[in-house]
C-alpha positions in Angstrom: 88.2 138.5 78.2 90.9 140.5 75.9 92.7 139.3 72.6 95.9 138.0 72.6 96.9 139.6 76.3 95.0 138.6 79.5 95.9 138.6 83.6 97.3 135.2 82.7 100.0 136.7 80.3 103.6 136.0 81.2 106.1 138.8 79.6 110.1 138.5 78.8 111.3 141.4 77.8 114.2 141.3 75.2 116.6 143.5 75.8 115.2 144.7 79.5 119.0 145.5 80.9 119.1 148.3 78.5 117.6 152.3 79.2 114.6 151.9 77.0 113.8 148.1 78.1 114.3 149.3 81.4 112.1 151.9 81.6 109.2 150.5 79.9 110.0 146.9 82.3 109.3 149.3 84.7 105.7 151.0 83.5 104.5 147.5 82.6 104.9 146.3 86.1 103.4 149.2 87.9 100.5 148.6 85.5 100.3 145.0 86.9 101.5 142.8 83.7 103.1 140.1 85.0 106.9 140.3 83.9 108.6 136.8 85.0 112.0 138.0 83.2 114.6 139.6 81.2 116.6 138.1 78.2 120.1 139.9 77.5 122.8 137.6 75.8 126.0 137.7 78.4 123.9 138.8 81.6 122.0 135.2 82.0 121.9 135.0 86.1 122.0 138.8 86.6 118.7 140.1 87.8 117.2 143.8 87.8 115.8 145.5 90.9 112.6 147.3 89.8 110.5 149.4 92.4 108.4 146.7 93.8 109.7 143.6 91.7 113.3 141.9 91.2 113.0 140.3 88.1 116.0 137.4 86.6 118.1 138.1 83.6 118.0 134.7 81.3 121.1 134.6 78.5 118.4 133.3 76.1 115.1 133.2 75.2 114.7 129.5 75.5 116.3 129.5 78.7 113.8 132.3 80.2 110.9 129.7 78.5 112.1 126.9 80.7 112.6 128.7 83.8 109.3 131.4 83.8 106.5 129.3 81.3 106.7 133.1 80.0 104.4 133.2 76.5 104.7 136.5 75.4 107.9 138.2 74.5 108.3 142.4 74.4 111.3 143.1 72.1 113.0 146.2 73.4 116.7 145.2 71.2 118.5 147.8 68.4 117.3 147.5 65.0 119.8 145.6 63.5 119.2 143.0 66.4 115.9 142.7 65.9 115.6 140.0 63.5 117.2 137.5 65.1 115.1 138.5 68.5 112.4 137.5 66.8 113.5 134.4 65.6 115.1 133.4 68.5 111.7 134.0 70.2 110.4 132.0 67.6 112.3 129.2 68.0 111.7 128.7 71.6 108.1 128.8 71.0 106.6 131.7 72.6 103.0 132.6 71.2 103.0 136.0 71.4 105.6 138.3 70.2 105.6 142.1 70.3 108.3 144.0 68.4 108.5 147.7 69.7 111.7 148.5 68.2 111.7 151.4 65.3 113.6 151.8 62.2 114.2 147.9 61.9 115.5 147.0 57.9 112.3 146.1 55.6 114.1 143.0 54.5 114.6 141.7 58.5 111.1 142.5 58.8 110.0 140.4 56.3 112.6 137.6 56.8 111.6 137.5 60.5 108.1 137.2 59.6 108.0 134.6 56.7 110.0 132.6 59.5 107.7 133.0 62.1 104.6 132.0 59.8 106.3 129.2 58.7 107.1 128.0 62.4 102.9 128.8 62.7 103.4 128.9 66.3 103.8 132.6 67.2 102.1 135.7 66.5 104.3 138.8 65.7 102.7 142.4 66.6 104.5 144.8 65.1 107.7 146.0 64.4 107.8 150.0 65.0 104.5 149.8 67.1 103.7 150.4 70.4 102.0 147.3 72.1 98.9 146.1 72.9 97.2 146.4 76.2 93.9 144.7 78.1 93.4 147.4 80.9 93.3 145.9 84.1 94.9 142.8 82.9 98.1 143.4 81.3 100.4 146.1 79.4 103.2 144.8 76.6 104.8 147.5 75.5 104.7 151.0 76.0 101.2 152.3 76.0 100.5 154.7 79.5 98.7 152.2 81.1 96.7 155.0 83.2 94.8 156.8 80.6 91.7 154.4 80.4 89.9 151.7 82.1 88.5 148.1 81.3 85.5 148.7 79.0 83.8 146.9 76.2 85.8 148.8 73.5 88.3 147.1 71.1 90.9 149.1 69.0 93.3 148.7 66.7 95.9 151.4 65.2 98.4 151.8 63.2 99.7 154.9 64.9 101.3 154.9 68.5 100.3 158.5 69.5 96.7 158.2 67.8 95.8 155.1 70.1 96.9 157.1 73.0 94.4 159.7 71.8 91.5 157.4 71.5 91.6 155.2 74.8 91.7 158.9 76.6 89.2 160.4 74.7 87.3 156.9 75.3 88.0 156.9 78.4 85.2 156.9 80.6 84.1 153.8 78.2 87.0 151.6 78.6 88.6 149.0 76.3 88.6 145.7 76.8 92.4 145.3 74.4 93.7 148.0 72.5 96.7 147.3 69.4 99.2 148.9 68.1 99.8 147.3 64.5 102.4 149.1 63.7 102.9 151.7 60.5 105.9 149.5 58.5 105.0 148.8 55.0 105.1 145.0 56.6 103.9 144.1 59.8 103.3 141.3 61.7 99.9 141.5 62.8 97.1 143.2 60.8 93.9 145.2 60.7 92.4 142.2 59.4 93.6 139.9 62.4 92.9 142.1 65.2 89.3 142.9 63.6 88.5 138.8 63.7 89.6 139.0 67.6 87.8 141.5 68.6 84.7 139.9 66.7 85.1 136.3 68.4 86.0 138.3 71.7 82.5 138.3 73.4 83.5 141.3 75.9 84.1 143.3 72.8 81.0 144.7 71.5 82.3 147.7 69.1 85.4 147.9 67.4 87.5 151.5 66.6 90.3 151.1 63.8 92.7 153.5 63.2 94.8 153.8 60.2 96.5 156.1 58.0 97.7 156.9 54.4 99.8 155.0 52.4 99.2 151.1 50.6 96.1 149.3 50.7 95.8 147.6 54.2 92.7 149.9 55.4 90.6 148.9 51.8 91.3 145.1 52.6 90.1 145.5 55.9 87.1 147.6 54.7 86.3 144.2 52.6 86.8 142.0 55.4 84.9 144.0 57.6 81.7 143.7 54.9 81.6 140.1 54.9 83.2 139.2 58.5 82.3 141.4 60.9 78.8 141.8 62.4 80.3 144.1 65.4 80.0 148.1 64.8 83.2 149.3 63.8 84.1 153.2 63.7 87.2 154.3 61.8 89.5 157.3 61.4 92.6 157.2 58.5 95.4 159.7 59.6 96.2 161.9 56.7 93.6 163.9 55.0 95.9 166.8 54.5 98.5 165.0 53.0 100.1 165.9 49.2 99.9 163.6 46.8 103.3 161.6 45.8 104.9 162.8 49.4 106.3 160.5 52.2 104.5 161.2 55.0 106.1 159.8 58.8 105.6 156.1 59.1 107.5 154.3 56.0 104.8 152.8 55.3 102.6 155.8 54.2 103.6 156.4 50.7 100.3 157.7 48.3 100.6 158.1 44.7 97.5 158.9 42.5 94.5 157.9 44.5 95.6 154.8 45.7 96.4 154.9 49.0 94.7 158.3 49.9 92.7 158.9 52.9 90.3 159.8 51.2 89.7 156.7 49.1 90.3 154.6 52.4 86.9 156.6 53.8 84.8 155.8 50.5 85.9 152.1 51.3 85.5 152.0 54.8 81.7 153.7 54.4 80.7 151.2 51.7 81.6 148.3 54.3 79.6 150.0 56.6 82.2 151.8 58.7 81.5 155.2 60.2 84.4 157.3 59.6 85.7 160.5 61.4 87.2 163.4 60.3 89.3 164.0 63.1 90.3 161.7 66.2 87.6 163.4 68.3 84.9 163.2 65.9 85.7 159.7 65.6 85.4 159.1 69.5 82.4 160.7 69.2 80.9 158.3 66.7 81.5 156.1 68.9 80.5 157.9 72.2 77.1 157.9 70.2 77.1 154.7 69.7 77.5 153.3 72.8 75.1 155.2 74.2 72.4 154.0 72.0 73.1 150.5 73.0 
């Protein structure tokens, strides 16, 4: 079992004709996710020759549907495009659909997903995030795909470089699905959501969550997690060092006062319950200790 991405997955990439689609079509496929096609408006009957794999160019997303049964789509398209690949995705009914692309407009964002939950057909992961992954089984996105194994871990993060960290200094563990949320003040998929499917996931049997400074999302998942989740969870919230009042990286991280310090994200966390790490590697530890008590 993984969440939301098994062996069975089958991946369009939006945008795959281009040098970052390209590149990351071509990781995901030597990482074994099945990729049954490539959606670039103008270039429908093209195709791509990857090392190992020629994959078809579709003009639309509904036409790539129709031709591959594909159900999850990897948006690899400009920012200003992005919005209407996601809708467009949307529209032809694919259930998963992962937005890697950075820097797209708040107001798409949350356009793209109030249409998409209205539609209550598809799941968006992200924007600005970098995928999610079921070693073993299949790789959306553009997580190294060879710096873990399949394990009984779950994780979800809002940083891309900090879930890198984690499945390699978890590595001789494994993960069963690891999630990149996404740092955007709005986001597709949450804490929240990822921490309900790694609880109903029974090859899951601890969760790590990763977040970081800024808004409120890690203290509404410290709630949820008190009256939700029975599964240990371990966290770590980027950011301990930061100044008050100061934009830090990710656009969503914005503190002001105490509200939305890392330091008030701990205190919530560890009154849910949550062990909470200092630094990435003393959060792998907590749970490296862990598991081995199990």
């Amino acid at each position: 079992m993984a969440i939301f991405l098994t062996e069975n997955s089958r991946v369009i990439v939006q945008g795959m004709t281009g040098s970052e689609g390209r590149k990351h079509t071509q990781r995901m496929l030597s990482s074994g996710t099945n990729v049954v096609g490539g959606v670039t408006p103008g270039k429908g009957g093209q195709s791509v020759d990857f090392e190992g794999a020629t994959v078809p160019v579709f003009d639309s997303v509904l036409e790539a549907v129709e031709a591959t049964g594909a159900d999850v789509a990897v948006v690899f398209v400009p920012p200003k495009f992005a919005k209407g690949a996601v809708i467009e995705s949307v529209d032809a009914g694919v259930p998963l659909v992962i937005v890697i692309t950075e820097g797209v407009p708040v107001k798409d964002t949350a356009e793209a997903f109030a249409y998409a939950q209205s539609k209550g057909t598809s799941r968006v992961i992200g924007p600005n995030c970098p995928g999610i992954i079921s070693p073993g089984k299949s790789n959306a996105g553009i997580i190294p795909a060879d710096i873990t194994k399949p394990g009984r871990v779950g994780l979800v993060s809002k940083s891309g470089t900090l879930t890198y960290q984690m499945m390699y200094e978890l590595r001789d563990f494994g993960f069963s699905s690891a999630v990149g949320i996404g740092g955007d003040p709005i986001i597709g998929t949450t804490h929240i959501d990822a921490l309900q499917a790694f609880e109903d996931d029974p090859d899951t049997d601890a969760i790590v969550m990763i977040g970081e400074i800024g808004g409120d999302a890690e203290e509404r998942a410290a709630a949820y997690i008190k009256d939700h989740i029975t599964k240990p969870v371990v966290g770590y919230v980027a950011g301990f060092t930061a100044p008050e009042g100061k934009t830090m990286g990710h656009a969503g991280a914005i503190v002001s006062g105490s509200s939305g310090t890392a330091e008030a994200k701990q205190e919530a966390l560890e009154a849910a319950g949550v062990k909470v790490g200092k630094t990435p590697s003393a959060t792998a530890q907590l749970m490296r200790d862990l598991l081995q008590v199990q």
